[in-house]
N, C-alpha and C positions, 0 to 999 in steps of 0.2 A: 222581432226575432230573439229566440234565446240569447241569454249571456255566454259567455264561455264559464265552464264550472269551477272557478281559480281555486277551490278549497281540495281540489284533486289535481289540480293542475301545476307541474312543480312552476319555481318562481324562474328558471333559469328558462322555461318551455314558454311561458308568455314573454318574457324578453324577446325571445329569439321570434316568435310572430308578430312582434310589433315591427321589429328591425326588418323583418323581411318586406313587409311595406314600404319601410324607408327604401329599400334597396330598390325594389319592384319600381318605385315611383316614377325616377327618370331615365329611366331604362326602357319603360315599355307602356305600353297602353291597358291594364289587365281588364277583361272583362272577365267577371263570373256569373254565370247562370247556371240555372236546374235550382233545387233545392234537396232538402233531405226530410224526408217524414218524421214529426214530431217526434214520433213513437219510437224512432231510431236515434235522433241526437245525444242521446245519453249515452248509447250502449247497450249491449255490446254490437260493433257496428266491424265488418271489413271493409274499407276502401280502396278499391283495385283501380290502380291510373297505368296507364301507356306512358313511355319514360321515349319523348324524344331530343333529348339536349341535355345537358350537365347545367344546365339552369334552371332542369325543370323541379326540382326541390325546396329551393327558394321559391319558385312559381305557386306551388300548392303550400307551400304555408303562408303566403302573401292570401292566396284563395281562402286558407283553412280561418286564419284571423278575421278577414272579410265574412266568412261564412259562419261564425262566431264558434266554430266547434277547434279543438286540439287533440288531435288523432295522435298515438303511439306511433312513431316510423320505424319500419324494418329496414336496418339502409348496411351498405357494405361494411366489412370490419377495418378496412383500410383509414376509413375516416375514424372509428376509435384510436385509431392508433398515431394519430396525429397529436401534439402537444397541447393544440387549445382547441382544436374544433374537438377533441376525442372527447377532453374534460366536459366540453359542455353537454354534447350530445348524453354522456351518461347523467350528468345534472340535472337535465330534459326531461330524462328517462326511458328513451330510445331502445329500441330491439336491437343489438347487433348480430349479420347475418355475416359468417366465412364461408362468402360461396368458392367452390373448387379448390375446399378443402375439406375432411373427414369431418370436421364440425359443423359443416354446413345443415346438419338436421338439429341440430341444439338450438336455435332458435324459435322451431316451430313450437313445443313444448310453452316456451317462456312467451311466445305470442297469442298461442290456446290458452294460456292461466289470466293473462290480461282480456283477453275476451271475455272468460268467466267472470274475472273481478267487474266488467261491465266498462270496459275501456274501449275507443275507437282505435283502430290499429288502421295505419296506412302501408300499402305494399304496391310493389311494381312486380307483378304477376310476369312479366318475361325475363327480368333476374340481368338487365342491358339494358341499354338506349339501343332500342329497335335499327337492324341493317335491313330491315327491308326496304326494295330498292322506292317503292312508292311512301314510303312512310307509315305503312297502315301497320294496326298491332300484329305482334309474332305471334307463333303458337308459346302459350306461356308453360310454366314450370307448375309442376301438379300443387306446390307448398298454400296456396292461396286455398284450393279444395278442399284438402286435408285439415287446413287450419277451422275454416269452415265446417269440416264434420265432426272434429277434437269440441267443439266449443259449440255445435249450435247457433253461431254467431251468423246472418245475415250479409249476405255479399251486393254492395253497392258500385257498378261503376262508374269511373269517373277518365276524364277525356281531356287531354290539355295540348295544344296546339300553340305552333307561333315562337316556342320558345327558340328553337333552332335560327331565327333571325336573330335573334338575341345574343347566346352563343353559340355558337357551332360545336361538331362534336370533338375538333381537334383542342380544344379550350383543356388546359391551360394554354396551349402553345398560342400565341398570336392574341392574347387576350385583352393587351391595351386598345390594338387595334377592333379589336369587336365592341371593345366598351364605347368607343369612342363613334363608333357608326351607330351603333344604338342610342346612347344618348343626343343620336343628330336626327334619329329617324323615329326614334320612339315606336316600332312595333307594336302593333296589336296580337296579345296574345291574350286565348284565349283558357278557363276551367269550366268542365261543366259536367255537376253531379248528372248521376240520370235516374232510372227507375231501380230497385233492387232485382237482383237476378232470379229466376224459377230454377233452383237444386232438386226440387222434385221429381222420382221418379225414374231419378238413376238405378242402372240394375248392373248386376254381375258382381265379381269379386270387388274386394278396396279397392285395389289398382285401375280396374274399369271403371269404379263408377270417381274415381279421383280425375281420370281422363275426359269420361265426359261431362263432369260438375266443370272441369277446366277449358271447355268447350265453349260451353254458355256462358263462364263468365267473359272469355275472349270477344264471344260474340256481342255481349253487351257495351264494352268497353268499344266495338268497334262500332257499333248502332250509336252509342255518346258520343265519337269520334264525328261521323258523317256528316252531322248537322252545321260542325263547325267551318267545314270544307265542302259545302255544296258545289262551287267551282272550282275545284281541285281533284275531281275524286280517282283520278289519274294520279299525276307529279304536284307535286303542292308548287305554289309561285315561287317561294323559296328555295333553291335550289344548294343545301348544304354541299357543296364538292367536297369537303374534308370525309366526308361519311364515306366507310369502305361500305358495299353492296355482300351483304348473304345471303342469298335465297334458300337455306338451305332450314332456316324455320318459318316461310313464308304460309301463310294461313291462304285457303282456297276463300277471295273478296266476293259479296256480291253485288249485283250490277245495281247502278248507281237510281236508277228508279226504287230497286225494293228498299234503298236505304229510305227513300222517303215515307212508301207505304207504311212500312213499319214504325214508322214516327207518328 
């Protein structure tokens, strides 16, 4: 398998995927599967993951150093704005996104230039850690699309399970106590690239075909999703309490045979 490209890759961004193994290690079980097409691993690449846990970031760069590639992450501006995670994530070279605030489209720009420059960018296309009540992806935010049309760049999903035993979503609160059940039970959790998305074909105005390119890649992301959870395709085993329920970006699931067919 490729190397990671260290001569593009700042020094502060391979630290932090090495570290994320350390961390991943006695914490959880990671399995990663799928792969990514040669012709992809360079760039410019999007990767659209489902976000269920506040662990799941660590999760996929534990995946991303396993899987030898170092994707650009678009992740909240909360975390810039912290003393040392901020510093580093800029060191990194990280996207900052201010969602539900007037600057929240300033990043799409700066994430389209990185796509051109021929970087991999990571994103969480529902813009939360998913309230849906079964855990399956939400209907996501159009930015992932757009980004995609701004840049020509290829949309990949990607599917990550298992981290919500790990931490739950109330984390910080109660977080020795999560660490410490974790490191007794060691969780399997799972990443798993899949195929890239068909954008082809879209028709009507931006705004439509932004809705429907956000469609497919939803649906792909939930097709990666299924395989992980073949007996679960209801309530997963895990049953996060902490998590409040909204149905109110709930995506219309289908039924638990076509997930297979479609595989």
């Amino acid at each position: 398998m490729d190397s990671i490209p260290t001569s593009r890759t700042p020094l502060m961004w391979r630290f932090m995927l090495v570290l994320a193994r350390i961390i991943v290690l006695p914490l959880c079980r990671l399995h990663v599967s799928g792969d990514i097409p040669a012709a992809l691993r360079t760039g410019p690449l999007i990767l659209a993951a489902n976000h269920v846990s506040p662990f799941d970031p660590v999760v996929m760069t534990a995946a991303c150093h396993k899987a030898r590639i170092a994707p650009r992450i678009l992740a909240t501006g909360g975390i810039f704005d912290a003393p040392v995670a901020g510093a580093a994530m800029r060191a990194a070279g990280h996207i900052r996104v201010d969602r539900n605030t007037t600057h929240v489209a300033d990043a799409l720009p700066t994430a389209a230039q990185a796509l051109r420059d021929g970087a991999l960018v990571l994103v969480y296309p529902e813009g939360r850690i998913g309230l849906d009540p079964w855990m399956w992806p939400e209907r996501g935010k159009t930015g992932v699309a757009r980004m995609a049309a701004l840049s020509g760049a290829p949309v990949l999903p990607v599917a990550q399970w298992g981290a919500h035993a790990v931490l739950p979503y109330e984390t910080p609160k109660n977080i020795g106590r999560s660490i410490l059940r974790a490191l007794r039970h060691r969780p399997v959790v799972h990443v798993r690239f899949g195929t890239p998305v068909d954008l082809t074909g879209v028709t009507g105005t931006a705004g439509a075909q932004a809705m429907q390119a956000t469609r497919r890649i939803m649906d792909g992301i939930h097709d990666t999703l299924a395989p992980l959870r073949p007996d679960e395709p209801e309530l997963p085993h895990t049953i996060d309490t902490t998590r409040t329920h909204d149905t109110s970006r709930v995506r219309p699931r289908r039924a638990a045979a076509e997930h297979v067919t479609r595989q």
